[in-house]
N, C-alpha and C positions, 0 to 999 in steps of 0.2 A: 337668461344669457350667462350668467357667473356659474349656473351650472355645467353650464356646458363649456367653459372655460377652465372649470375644477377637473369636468372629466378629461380634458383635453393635454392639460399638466398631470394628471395619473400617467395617462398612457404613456406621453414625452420621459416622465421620469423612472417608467418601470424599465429595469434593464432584461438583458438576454439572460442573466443569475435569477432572476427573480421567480421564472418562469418553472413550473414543475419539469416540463417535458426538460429541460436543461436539467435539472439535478438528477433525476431519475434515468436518465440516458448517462451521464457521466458516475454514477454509482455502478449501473450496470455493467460499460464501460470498463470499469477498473475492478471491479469482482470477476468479468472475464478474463483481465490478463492478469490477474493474482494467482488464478485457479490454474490458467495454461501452464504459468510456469510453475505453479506444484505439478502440473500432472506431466509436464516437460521433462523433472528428475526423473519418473516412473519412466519414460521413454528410453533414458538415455541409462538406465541400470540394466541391460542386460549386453550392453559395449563394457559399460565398469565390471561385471560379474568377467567377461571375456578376457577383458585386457590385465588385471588383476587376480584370476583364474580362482574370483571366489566360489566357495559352494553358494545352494542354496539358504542354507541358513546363514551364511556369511551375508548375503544379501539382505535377508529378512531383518539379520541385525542391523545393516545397515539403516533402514525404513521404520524400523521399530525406535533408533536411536534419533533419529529426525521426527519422527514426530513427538516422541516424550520431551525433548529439549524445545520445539515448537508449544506445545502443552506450558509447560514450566516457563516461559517465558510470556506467552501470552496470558495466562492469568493474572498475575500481580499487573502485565501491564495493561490491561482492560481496568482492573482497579483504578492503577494512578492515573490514567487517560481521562476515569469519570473525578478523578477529584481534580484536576485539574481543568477540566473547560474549560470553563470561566476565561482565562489564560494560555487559551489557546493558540493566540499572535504570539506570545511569549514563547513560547514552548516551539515552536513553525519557527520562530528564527531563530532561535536556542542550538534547534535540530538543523538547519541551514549552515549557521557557522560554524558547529562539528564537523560537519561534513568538508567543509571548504577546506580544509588544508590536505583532504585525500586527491583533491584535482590538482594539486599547487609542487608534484612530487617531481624533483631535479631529475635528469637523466645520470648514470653513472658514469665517469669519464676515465 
């Protein structure tokens, strides 16, 4: 009977986080709209090439300078992101409250 009362509290206590299909669908998820909106710029550069009346190499510098600044930025921060872990509630509100004073912006009067 206490077995089946053990399993009975697993199941009560496992949540909808716990469950693979939950992470693996929410990773998916967010690497699709990560990718859409890199592949979204690619979309919208040949209205910038129009409306700006660059060449083609003006363009390519454009996409060439996005990703080496993408590049340079995401290496050291894959670094600090692994030495950090551990701290990663810290770091999630850290990055929360920078951000809050960007929604908090007066109107000009």
């Amino acid at each position: 009977m206490s077995q089946m009362a053990e399993a009975g509290a697993a199941v009560k206590t496992e949540g909808v986080r716990d469950r693979s299909g939950f992470v693996v669908s929410g990773l998916s998820a967010g690497h699709g709209v990560f990718h859409w909106c890199l592949q979204g710029f690619q979309v919208m550069l040949p209205e910038v090439q129009d409306t700006f009346r660059f060449s083609e190499v003006g363009v390519g510098a454009i996409s060439t300078t996005r990703e080496m600044a993408s590049g340079i930025v995401t290496l050291p921060g894959g670094i600090l992101v692994d030495l950090l872990r551990r701290h990663w509630g810290l770091v999630l509100a850290a990055a929360m409250l920078a951000v809050l004073p960007l929604g908090r912006r007066r109107a000009v009067t």
